[in-house]
C-alpha positions in Angstrom: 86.1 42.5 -77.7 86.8 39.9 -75.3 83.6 39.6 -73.7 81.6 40.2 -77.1 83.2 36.8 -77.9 82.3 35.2 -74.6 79.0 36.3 -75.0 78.6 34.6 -78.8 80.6 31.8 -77.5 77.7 31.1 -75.1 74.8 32.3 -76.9 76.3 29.5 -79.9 76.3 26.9 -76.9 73.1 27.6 -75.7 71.4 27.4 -79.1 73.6 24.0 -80.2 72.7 22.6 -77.1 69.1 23.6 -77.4 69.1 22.5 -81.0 70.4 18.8 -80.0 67.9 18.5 -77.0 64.8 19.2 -79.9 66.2 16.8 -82.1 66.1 14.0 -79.4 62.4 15.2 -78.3 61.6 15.2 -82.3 63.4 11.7 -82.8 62.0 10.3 -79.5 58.7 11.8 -78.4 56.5 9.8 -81.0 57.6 6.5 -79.5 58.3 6.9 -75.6 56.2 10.3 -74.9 53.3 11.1 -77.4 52.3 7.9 -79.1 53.1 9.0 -82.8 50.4 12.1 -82.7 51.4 13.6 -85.8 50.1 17.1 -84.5 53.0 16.9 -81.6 55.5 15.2 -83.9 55.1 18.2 -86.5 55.4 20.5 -83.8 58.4 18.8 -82.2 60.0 18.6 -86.0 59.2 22.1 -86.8 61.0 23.2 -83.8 64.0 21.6 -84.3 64.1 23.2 -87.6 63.7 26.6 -85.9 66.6 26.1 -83.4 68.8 24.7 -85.8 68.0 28.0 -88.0 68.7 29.9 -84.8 72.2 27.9 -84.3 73.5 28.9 -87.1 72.8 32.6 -86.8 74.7 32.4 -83.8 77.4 30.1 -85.9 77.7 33.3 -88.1 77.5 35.8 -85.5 80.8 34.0 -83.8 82.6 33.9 -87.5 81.6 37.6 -87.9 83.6 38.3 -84.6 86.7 36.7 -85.4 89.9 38.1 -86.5 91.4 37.8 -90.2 93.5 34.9 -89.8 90.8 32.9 -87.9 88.5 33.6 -90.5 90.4 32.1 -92.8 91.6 29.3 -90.5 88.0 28.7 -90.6 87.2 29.6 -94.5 89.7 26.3 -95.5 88.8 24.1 -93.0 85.1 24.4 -94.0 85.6 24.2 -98.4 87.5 21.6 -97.0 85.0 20.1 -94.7 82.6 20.5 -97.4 84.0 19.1 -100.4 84.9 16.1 -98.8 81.3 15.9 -97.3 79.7 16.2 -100.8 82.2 13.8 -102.3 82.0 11.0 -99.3 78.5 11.1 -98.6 77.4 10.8 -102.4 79.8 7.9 -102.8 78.5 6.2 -99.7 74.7 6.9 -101.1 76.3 4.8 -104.0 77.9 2.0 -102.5 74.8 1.8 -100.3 72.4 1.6 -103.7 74.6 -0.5 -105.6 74.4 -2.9 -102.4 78.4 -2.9 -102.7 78.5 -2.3 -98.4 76.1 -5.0 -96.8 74.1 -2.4 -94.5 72.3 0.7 -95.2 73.7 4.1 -94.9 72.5 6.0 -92.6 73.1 9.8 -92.0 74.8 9.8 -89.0 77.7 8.2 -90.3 78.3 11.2 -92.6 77.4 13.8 -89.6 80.0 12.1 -87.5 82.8 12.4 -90.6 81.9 16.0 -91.1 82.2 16.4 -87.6 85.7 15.0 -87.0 87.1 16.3 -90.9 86.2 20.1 -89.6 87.9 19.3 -85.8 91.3 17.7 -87.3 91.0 20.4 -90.6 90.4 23.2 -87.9 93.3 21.6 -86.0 95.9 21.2 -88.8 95.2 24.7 -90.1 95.6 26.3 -86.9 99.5 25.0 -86.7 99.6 25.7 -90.4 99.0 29.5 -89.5 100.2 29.5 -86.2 
């Protein structure tokens, strides 16, 4: 059982890391490699979307492999993760088209709070349990 989870462990890294290198070739290459050829972008775009599908295969394989109360360690911290993910980024979308914040909001704000709400969620539940 021990190596089945080191395997999906790396497989997961692999694909995240392989997943985050297409998105800076997708979000870079028009401007500093191809020149905005819509052909390449497309391409570069369409295989981001294919590695991210593939990350989260591996995401779900990992989940699949864990034990009861890590699944469920998991299970809250991610209704958690999400709720507060819908809630937030909706109200910033507001604020932002009600021009009540003074710069636009931009999606990586929210990717960096769902980010850090799942690490200290994952964190506190883990003591909760432990």
């Amino acid at each position: 059982m021990k190596a089945e989870r080191k395997k999906n462990l790396y497989n997961l890294a692999i694909w995240t890391w392989s997943w985050v290198a297409t998105l800076a070739l997708a979000s870079f290459g028009p401007k500093y490699i191809w020149d905005d050829h819509s052909v390449l972008t497309t391409l570069a775009v369409s295989v981001n979307f294919v590695h991210g599908i593939l990350m989260i295969i591996a995401n779900r394989r990992m989940f699949n492999n864990f034990d009861e109360l890590e699944r469920k360690i998991h299970l809250e911290s991610l209704a958690l993760t999400l709720g507060l993910a819908v809630v937030v980024g909706l109200t910033y979308s507001l604020l932002d088209a009600t021009n009540l914040i003074a710069y636009n909001a931009e999606i990586s704000n929210l990717v960096i709070f769902i980010g850090l709400t799942y690490l200290v969620l994952v964190t506190v539940n883990t003591k909760r349990y432990a």
